[in-house]
Z-matrix of the N, CA and C atoms (Angstrom, degrees):
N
C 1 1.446
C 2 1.522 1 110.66
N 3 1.464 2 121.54 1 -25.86
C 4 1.513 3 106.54 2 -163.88
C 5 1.295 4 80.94 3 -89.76
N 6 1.035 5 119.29 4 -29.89
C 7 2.000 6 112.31 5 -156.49
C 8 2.110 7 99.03 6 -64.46
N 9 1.283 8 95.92 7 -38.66
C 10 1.834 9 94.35 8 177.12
C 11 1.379 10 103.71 9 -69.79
N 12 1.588 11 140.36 10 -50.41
C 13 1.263 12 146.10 11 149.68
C 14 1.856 13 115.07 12 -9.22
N 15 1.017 14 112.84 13 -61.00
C 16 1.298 15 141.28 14 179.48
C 17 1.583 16 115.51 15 -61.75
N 18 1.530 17 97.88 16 -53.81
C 19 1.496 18 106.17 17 178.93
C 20 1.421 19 114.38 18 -68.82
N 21 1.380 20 105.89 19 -39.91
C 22 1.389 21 104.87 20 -178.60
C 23 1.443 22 114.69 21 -76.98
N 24 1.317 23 142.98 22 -25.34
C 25 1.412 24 150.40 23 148.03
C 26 1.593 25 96.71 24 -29.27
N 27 1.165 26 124.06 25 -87.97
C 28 1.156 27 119.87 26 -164.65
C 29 1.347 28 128.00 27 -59.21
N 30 1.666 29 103.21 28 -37.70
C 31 1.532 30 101.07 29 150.29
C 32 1.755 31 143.82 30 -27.24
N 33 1.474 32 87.36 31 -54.33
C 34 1.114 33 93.20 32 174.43
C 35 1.574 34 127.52 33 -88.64
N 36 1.262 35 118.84 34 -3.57
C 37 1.382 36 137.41 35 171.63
C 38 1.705 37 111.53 36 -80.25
N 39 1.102 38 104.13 37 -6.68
C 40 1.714 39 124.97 38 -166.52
C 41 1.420 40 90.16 39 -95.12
N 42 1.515 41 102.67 40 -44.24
C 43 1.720 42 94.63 41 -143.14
C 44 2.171 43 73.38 42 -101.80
N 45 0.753 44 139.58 43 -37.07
C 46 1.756 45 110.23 44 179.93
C 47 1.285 46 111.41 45 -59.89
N 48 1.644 47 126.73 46 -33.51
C 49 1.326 48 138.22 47 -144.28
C 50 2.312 49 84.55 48 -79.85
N 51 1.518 50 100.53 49 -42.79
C 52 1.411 51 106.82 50 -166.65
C 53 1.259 52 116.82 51 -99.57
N 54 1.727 53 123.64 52 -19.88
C 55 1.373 54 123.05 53 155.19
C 56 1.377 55 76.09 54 117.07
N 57 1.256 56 158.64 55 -25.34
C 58 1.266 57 130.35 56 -127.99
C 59 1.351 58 117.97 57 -94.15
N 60 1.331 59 115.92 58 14.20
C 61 1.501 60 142.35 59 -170.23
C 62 1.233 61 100.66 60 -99.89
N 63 1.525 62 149.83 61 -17.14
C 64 1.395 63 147.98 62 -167.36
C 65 1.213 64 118.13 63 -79.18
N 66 1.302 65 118.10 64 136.00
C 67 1.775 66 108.87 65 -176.69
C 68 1.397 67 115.86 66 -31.17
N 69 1.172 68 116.28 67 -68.08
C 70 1.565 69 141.61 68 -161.38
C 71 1.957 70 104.86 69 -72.31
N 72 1.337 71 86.86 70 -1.03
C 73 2.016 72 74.96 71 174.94
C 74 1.845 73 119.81 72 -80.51
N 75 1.147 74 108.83 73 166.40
C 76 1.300 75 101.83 74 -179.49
C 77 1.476 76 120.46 75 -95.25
N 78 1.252 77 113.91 76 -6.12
C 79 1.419 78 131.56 77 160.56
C 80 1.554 79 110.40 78 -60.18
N 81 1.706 80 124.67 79 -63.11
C 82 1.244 81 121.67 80 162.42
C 83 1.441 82 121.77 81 -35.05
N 84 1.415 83 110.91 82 -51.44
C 85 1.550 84 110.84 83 -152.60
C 86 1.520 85 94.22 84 -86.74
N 87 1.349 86 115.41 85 9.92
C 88 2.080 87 118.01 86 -177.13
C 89 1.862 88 80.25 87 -83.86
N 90 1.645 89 102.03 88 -58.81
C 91 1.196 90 87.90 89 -146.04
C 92 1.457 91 111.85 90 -73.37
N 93 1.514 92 120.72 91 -24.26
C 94 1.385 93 114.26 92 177.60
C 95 1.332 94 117.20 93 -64.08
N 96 0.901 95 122.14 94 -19.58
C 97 1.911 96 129.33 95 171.66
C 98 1.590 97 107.92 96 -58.18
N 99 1.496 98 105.06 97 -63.93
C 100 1.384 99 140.41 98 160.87
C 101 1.795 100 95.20 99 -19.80
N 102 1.197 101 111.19 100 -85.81
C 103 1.395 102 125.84 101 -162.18
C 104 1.649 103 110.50 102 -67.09
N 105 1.166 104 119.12 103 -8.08
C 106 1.740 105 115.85 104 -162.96
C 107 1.784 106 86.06 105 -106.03
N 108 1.558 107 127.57 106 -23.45
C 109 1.399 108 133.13 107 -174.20
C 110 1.433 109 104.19 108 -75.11
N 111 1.339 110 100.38 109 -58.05
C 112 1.330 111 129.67 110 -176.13
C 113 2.187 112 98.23 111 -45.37
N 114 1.078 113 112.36 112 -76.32
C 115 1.190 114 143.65 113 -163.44
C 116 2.215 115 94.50 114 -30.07
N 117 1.359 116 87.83 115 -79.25
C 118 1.615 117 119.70 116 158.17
C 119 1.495 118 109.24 117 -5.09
N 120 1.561 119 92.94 118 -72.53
C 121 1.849 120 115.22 119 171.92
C 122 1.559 121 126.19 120 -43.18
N 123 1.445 122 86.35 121 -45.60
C 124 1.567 123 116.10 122 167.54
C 125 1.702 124 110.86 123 -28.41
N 126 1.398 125 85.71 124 -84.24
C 127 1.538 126 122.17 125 -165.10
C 128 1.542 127 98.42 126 -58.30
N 129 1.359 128 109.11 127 -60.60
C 130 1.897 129 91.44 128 178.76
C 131 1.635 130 128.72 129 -67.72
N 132 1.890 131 112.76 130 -21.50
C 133 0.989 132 87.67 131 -168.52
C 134 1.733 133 114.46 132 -85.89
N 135 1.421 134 90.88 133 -16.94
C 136 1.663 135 111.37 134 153.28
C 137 1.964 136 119.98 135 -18.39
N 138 1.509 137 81.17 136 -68.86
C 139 1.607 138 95.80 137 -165.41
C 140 1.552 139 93.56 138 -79.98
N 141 1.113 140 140.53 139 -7.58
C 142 1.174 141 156.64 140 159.63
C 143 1.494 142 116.76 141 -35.81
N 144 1.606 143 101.31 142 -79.66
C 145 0.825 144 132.40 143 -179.06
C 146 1.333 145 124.88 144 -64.23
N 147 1.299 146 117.07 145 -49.54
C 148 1.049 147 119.81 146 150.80
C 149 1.488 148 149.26 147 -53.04
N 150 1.422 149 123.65 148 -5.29
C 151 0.990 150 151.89 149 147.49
C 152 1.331 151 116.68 150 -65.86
N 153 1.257 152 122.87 151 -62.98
C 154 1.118 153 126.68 152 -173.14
C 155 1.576 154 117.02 153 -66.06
N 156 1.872 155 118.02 154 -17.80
C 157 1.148 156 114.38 155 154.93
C 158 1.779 157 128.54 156 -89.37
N 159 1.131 158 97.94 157 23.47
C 160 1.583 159 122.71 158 174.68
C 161 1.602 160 110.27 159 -90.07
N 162 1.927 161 94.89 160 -68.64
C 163 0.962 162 104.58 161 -172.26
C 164 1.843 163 112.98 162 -68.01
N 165 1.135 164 109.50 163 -61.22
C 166 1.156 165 118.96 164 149.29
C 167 1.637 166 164.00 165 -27.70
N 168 1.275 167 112.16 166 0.85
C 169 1.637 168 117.98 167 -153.03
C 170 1.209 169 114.75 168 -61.62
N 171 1.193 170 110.64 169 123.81
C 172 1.952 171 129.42 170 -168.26
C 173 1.667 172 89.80 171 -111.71
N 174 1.422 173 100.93 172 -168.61
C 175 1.647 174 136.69 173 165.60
C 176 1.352 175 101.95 174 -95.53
N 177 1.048 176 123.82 175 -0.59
C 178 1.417 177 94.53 176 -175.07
C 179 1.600 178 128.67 177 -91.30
N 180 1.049 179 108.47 178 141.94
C 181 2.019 180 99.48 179 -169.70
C 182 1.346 181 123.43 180 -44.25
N 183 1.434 182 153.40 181 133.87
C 184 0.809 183 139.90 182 -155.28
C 185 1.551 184 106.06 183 -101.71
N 186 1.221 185 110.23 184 -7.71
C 187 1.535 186 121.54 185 -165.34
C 188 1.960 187 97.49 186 -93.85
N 189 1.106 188 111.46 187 -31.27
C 190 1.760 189 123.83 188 160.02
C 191 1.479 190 108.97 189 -54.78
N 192 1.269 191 119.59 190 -54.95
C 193 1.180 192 114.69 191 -174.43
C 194 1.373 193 111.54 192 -85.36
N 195 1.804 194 133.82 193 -13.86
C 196 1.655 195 126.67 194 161.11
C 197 1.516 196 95.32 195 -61.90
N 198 1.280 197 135.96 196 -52.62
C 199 1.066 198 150.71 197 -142.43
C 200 1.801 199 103.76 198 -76.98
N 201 1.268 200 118.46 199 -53.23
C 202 1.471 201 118.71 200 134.91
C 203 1.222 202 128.73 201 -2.22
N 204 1.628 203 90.13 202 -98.26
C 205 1.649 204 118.65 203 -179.76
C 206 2.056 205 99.99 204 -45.93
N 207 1.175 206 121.11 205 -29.00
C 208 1.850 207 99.14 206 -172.35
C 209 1.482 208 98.20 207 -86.66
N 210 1.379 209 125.78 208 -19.90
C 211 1.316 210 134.10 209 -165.77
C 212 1.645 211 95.83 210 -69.97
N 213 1.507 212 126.50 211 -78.76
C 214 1.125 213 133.00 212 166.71
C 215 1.316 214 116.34 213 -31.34
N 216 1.381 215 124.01 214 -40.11
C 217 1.554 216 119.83 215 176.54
C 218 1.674 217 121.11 216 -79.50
N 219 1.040 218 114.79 217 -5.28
C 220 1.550 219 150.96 218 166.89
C 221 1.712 220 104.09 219 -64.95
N 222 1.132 221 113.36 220 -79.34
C 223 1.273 222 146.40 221 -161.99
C 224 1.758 223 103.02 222 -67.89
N 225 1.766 224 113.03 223 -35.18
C 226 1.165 225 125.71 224 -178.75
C 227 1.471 226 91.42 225 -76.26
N 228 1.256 227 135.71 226 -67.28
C 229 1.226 228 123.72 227 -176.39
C 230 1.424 229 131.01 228 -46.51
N 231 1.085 230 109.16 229 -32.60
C 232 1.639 231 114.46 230 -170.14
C 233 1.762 232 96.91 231 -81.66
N 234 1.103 233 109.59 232 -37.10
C 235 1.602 234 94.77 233 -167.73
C 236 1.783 235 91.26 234 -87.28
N 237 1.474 236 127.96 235 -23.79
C 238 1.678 237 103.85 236 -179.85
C 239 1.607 238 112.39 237 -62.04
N 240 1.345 239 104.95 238 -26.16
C 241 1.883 240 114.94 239 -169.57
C 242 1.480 241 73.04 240 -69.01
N 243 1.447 242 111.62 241 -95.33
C 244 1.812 243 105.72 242 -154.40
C 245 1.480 244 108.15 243 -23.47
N 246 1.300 245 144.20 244 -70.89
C 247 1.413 246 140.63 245 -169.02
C 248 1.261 247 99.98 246 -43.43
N 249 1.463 248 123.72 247 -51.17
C 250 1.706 249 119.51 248 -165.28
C 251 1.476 250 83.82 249 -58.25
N 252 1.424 251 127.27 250 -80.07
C 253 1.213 252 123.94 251 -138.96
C 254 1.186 253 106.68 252 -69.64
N 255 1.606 254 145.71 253 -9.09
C 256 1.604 255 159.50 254 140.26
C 257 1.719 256 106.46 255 -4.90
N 258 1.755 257 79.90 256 -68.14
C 259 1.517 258 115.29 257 175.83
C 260 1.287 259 122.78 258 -60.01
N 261 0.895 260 139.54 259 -51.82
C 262 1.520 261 158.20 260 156.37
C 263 1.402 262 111.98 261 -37.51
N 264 1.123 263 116.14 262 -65.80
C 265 1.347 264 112.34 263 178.61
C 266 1.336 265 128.98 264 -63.59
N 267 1.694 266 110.47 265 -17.61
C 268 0.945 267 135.72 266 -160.17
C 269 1.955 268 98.05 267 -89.56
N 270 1.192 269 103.52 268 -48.44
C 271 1.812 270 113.24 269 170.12
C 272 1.065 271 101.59 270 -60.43
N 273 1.458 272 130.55 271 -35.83
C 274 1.320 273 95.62 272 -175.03
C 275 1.833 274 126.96 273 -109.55
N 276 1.037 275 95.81 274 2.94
C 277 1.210 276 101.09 275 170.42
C 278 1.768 277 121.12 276 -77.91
């Protein structure tokens, strides 16, 4: 808990010190793109998944496979920002 406490302190000392917290920055608008794709992904692979332990019922832990599913949704985000921002940088240069 202190270490997220901590992170986010400095986080946010990063982002006044660099602006990158302002509506109108292009850092924001990476990640809100980022997060509304991301989000989407969420929700289906969710209902996804959950189905398939309906239809499906194994042994397998179900808390492995949430644990999964945030990992992949992790991983979905970071590479949609990089592509956005691929792109981005790429317009404007």
């Amino acid at each position: 808990m202190s270490v997220s406490i901590g992170t986010m302190i400095f986080r946010r000392r990063t982002e006044r010190r660099e602006l990158t917290a302002r509506p109108d920055s292009l850092e924001r608008h990476l990640a809100v793109e980022a997060q509304s794709k991301t989000f989407l992904d969420m929700v289906l692979l969710t209902v996804i998944t959950g189905c398939l332990f309906i239809i499906f019922p194994t042994q397998t832990n179900p808390a492995w496979v949430l644990i999964g599913l945030a990992v992949v949704l992790i991983v979905d985000f970071w590479v949609r920002h990089a592509v956005i921002r691929k792109a981005a940088t790429r317009a404007t240069a």
